[in-house]
N, C-alpha and C positions, 0 to 999 in steps of 0.2 A: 346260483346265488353266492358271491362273496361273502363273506364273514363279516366284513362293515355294513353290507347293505343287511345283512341276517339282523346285526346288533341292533342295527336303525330301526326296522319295523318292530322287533321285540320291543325295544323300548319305548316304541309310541304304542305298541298293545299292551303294555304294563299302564302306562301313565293313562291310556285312554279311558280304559277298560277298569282300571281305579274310579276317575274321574266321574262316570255315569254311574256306575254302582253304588259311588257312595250319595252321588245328587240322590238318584232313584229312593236309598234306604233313608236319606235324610229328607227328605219327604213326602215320605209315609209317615215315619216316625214323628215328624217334627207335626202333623197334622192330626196323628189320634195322641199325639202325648199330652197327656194333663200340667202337667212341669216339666220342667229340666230342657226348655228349648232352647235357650242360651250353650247349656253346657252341650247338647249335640251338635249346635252349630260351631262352637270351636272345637269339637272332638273331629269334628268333617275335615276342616280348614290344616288340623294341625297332621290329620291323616294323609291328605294329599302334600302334605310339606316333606312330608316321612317319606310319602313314595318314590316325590323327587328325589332325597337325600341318597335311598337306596340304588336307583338307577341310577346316580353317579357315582356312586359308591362300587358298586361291582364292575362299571367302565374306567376305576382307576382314575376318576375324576375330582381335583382339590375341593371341586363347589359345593360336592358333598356336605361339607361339615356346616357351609352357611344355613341351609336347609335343616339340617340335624337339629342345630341349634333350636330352632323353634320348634321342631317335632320334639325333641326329649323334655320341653319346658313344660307345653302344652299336654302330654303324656303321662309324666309323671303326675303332674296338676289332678288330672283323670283319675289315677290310681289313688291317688291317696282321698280322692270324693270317695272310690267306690271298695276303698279298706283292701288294698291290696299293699300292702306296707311295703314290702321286699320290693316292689319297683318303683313305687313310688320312691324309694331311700335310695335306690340305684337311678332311675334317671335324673334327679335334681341335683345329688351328692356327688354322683361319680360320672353320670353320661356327659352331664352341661358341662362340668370344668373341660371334660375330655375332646370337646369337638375344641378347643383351642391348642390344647396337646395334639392333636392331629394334623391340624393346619400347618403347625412347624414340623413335625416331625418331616410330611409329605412332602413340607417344601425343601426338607435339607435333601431329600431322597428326590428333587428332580421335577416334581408335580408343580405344575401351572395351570392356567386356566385353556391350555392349548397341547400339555402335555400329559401323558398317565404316570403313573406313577411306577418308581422299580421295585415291583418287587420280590418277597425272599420267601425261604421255606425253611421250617422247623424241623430237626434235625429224630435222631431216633430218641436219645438223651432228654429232649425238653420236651417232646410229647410223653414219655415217663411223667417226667415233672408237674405237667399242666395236666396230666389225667389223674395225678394222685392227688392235687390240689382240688380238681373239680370232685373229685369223692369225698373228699375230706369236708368241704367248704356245703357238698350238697346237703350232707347229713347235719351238718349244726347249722346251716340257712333252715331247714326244711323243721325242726325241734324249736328253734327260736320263732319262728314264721308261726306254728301252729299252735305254740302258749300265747300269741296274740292276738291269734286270729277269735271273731265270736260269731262269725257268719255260718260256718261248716256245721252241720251236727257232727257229734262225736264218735269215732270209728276205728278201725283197725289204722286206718289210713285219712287221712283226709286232701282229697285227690286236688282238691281245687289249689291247697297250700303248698301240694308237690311241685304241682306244674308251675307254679310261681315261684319255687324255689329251685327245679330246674332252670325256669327263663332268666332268675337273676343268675347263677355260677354260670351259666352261657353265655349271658351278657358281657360281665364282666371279665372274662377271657377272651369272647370275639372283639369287645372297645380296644382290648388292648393290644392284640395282636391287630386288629386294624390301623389303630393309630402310628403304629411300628411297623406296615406295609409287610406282614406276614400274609400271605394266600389264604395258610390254614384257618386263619380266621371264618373263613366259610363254614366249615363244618358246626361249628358254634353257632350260628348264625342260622345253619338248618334248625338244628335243635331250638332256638329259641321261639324260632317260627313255628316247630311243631308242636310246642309246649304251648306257645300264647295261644294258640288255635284252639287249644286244649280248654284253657283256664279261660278265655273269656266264654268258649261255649260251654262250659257248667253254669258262670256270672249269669248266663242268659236264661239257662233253663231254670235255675233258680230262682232268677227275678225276669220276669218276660217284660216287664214293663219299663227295664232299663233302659234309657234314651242312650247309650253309648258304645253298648257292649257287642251289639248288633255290626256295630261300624269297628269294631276293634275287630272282631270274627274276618270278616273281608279284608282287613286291611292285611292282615297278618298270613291270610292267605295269596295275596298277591305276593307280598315279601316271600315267602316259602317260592313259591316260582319263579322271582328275582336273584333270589341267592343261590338256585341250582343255576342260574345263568352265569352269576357272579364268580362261581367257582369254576365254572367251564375258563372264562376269560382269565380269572388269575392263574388258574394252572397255564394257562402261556404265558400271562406275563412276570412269572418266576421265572418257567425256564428260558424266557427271553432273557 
């Protein structure tokens, strides 16, 4: 099997395999839910927008950011129903403006709706840089996050504010190196996915009755599978 035809089926098992999981979980959910059917039906909608955005995303695809756009609107929207502040403030404030940052950036670098994008890798130097930011940034995201948080009981830690304060310094370094067609973006991008996975399965076990968080858990698990694809593909298309 070629690498093209690898890509091709991968990416119709991401999109498919999204697709039915999330019909199947929306429902269920939407048929014993007492409320909130509205808000699962667009948590669905904007889940499979995201999925697209990320299978083109990791294929060095411009169409990418068209998708993004309605997935980070609809998303953030999500988070700030269900008090999750730190992304809710990160996808409205800093993801929305940034899928249009992307668009040029991609196009000065090459990307069409027929071509991938070129791109670069981050040197020894500015992974120093972008690791002592993201320690720095996790520790006063994760302190500001947990004096506002009133969900969590009080503890040494409070796991659900971590992992949301992980997913946002993740975010906000993989938007960016994404938008700037760096590779290493991926690894951000693991991390976010293994954090979100984290933080909406406490949301769930916390509240089992949540119409959304269910479909946030899966979503973020295919992403996590996506973006160990997406880094396979940018590690050649850097050092192409």
């Amino acid at each position: 099997m070629t690498e093209k035809q690898f890509n091709k089926w991968f990416n119709a098992f991401i999109l498919t395999g999204m697709a039915v999981v999330t019909v199947i979980v929306t429902a269920i959910k939407f048929k014993n839910a007492d409320s909130g059917q509205v808000m699962l039906l667009i948590s669905a909608f904007g889940s499979l927008m995201g999925v697209l955005s990320t299978v083109l995303s990791a294929n060095g695809r411009i169409l990418t950011f068209l998708f993004g756009l309605i997935d980070v609107s609809i998303y953030g929207t999500m988070c700030l129903a269900g008090a999750r502040y730190g992304n809710a403030a990160l996808h409205l404030l800093y993801f929305l403006p940034m899928q249009f940052v992307g668009f040029f950036q991609w196009r000065q670098r090459g990307a069409d709706s027929k071509k991938e994008v070129k791109a670069r890798r981050l040197d020894g130097k500015k992974w120093l840089l972008y690791g002592c930011i993201f320690m720095v940034g996790l520790i006063i995201a994760y302190f500001v996050l947990a004096s506002m948080d009133k969900t969590e009981a009080a503890g040494i830690i409070k796991w659900v504010v971590l992992m949301d304060a992980v997913s946002m310094m993740c975010n906000l370094l993989g938007q960016y190196l994404m938008s700037t067609a760096y590779m290493d973006q991926w690894f951000f991008w693991i991390g976010v996915n293994i954090a979100s996975v984290a933080m909406w399965g406490l949301t769930l076990r916390q509240d089992p009755t949540s119409s959304y968080a269910l479909i946030y858990v899966v979503k973020y698990s295919f992403y996590l599978i996506n973006s160990l694809n997406g880094l396979r593909i940018w590690l050649k298309l850097s050092k192409d």
